[in-house]
Backbone bond lengths (Angstrom), bond angles and torsions (degrees), N, CA, C in turn:
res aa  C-N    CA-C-N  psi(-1)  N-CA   C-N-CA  omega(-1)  CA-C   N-CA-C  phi
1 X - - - 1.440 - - 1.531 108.03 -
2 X 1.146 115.39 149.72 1.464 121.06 175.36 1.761 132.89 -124.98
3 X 1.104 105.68 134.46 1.552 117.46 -137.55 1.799 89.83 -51.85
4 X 1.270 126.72 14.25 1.729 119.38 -166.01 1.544 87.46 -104.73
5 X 1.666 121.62 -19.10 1.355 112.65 -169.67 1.234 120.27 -80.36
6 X 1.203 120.13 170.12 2.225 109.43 -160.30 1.118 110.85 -106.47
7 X 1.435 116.35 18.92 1.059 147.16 177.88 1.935 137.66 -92.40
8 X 1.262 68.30 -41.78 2.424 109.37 173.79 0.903 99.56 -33.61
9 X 1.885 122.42 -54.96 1.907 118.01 -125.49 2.162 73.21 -66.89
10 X 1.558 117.32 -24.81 1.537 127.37 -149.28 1.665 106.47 -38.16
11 X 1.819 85.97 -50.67 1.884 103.50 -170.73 1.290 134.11 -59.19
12 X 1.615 91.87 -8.74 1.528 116.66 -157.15 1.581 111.14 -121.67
13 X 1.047 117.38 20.23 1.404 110.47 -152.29 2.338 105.98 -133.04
14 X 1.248 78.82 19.94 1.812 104.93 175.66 1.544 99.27 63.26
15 X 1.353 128.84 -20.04 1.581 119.18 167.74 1.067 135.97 -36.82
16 X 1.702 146.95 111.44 1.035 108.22 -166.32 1.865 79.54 -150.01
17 X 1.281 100.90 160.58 1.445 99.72 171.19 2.001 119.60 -126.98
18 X 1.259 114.26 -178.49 1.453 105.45 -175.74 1.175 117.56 -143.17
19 X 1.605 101.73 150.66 2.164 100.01 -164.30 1.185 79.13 -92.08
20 X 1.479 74.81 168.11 1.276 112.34 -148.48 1.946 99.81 -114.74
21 X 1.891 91.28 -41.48 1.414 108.10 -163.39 1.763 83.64 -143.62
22 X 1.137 89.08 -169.45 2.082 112.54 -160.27 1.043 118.50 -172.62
23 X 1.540 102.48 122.09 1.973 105.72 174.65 1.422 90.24 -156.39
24 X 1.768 93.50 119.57 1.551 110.80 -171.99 1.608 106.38 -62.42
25 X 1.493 117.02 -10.16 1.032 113.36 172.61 1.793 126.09 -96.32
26 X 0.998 99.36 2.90 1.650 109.03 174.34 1.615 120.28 -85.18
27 X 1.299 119.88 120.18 1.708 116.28 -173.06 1.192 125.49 -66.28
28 X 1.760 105.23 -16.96 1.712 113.70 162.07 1.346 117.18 -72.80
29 X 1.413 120.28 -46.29 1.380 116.90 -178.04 1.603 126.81 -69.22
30 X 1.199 98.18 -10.11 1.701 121.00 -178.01 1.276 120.01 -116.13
31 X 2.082 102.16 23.88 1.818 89.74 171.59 1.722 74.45 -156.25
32 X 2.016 102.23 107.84 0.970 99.67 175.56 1.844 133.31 -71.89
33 X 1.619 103.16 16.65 1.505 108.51 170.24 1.621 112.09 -72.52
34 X 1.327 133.93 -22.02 1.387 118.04 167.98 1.528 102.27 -65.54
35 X 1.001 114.77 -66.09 1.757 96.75 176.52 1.181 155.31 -31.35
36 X 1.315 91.75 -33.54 1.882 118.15 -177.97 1.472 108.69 -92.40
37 X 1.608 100.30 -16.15 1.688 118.95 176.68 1.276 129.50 -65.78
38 X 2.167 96.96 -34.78 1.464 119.30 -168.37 1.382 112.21 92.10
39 X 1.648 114.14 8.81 1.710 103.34 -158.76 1.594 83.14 -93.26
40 X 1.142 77.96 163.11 2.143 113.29 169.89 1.684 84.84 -38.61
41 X 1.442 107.18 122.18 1.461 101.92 137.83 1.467 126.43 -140.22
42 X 1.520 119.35 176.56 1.276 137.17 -151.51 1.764 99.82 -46.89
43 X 1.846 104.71 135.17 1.387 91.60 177.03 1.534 118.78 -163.02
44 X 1.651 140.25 171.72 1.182 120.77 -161.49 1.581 162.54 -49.76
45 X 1.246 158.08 31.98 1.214 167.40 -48.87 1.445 93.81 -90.31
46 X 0.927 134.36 114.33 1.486 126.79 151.34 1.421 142.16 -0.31
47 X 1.477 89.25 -52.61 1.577 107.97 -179.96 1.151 110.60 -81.43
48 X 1.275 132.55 -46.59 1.469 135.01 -158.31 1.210 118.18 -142.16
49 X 1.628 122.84 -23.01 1.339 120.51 130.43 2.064 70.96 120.67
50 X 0.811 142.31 0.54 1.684 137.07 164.56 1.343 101.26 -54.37
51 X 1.877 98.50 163.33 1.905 105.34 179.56 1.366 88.07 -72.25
52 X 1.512 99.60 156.40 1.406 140.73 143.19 1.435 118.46 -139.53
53 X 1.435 101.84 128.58 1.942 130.68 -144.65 1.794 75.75 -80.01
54 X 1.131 89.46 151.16 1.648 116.59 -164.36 1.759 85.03 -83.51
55 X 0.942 134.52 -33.67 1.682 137.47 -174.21 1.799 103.45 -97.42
56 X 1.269 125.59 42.54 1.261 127.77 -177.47 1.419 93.92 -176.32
57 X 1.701 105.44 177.78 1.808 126.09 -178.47 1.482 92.53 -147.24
58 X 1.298 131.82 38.98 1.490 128.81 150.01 1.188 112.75 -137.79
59 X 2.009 108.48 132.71 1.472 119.41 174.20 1.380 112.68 -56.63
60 X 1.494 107.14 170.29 1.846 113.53 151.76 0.989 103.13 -51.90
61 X 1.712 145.54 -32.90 0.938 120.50 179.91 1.504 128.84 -97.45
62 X 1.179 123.13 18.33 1.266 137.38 -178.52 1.422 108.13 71.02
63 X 1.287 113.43 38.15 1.750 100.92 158.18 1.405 121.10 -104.82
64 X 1.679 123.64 134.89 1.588 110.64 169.32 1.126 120.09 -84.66
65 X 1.763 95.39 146.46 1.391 113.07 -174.47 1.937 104.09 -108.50
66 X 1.727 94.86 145.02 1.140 104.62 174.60 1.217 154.98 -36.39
67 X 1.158 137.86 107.73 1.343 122.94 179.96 1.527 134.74 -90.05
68 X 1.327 103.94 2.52 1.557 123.90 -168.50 1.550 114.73 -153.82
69 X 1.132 136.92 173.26 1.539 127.04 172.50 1.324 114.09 -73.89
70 X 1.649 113.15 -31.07 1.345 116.38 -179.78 1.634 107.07 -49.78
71 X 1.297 104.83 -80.93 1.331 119.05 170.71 1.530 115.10 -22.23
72 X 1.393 122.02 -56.63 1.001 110.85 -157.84 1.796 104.61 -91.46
73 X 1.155 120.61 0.50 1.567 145.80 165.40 1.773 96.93 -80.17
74 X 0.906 144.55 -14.69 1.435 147.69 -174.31 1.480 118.32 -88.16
75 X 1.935 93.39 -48.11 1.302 127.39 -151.00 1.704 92.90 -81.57
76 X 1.418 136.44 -54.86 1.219 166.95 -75.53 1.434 82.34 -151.76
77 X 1.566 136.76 -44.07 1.426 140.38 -129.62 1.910 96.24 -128.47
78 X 2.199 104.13 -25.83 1.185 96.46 -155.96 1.918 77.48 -93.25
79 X 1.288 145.62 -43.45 1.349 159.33 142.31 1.618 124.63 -29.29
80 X 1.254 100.86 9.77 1.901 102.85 -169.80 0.944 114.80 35.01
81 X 1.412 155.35 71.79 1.562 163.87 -110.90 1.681 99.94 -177.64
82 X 1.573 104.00 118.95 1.640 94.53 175.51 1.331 126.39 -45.49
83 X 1.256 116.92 138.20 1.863 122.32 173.42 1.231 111.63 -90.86
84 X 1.518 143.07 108.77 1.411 125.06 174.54 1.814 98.52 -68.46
85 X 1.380 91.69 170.49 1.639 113.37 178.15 1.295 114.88 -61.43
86 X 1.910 110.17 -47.56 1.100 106.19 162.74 1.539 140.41 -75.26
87 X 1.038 116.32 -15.36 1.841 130.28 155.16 1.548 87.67 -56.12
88 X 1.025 127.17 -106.29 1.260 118.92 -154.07 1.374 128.45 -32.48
89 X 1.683 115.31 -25.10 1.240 106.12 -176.78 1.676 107.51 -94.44
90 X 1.149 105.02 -13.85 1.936 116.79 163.47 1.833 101.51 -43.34
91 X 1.021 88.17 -61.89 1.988 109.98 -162.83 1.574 106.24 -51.22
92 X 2.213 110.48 -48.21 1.312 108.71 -173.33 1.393 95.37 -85.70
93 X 0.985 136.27 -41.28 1.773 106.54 -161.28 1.454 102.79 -82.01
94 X 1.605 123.88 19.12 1.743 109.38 148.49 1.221 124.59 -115.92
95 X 1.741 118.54 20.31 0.842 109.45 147.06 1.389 122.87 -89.40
């Protein structure tokens, strides 16, 4: 990147974030400027714990990941997957 891009002040600014997960084949996990950026990066699937690319909601292994509590109260329930107390009480007071 080059310091003219509006992007720069990003690299420089002590933010930095940390994987979580890794796939030598993913273009986020293999260009440490999302990191140093602070952006979202690539991280564990719920279900099975495989990458899922920080720019998507499906593992290597093709499971979807949540976008809401509902969802992820669905996901958690359809996989026998622990429920915290507070997930669950997210889920009942909207129904």
């Amino acid at each position: 990147m080059k310091p003219s891009d509006p992007a720069y002040w990003m690299l420089s600014d002590g933010v930095t974030t940390t994987p979580t997960v890794y796939n030598k084949g993913c273009y986020i996990c293999n260009d440490p400027e999302f990191a140093q950026m602070g952006l979202p990066l690539c991280y564990a699937c719920i279900v099975c714990g495989a990458h899922v690319p920080a720019d998507d909601i499906i593992c290597d292994n093709n499971h979807i990941q949540p976008t809401d509590p509902w969802e992820e109260f669905e996901i958690r329930k359809e996989y026998g997957l622990k429920i915290s107390d507070e997930l669950r009480k997210s889920v009942e007071e909207k129904e």
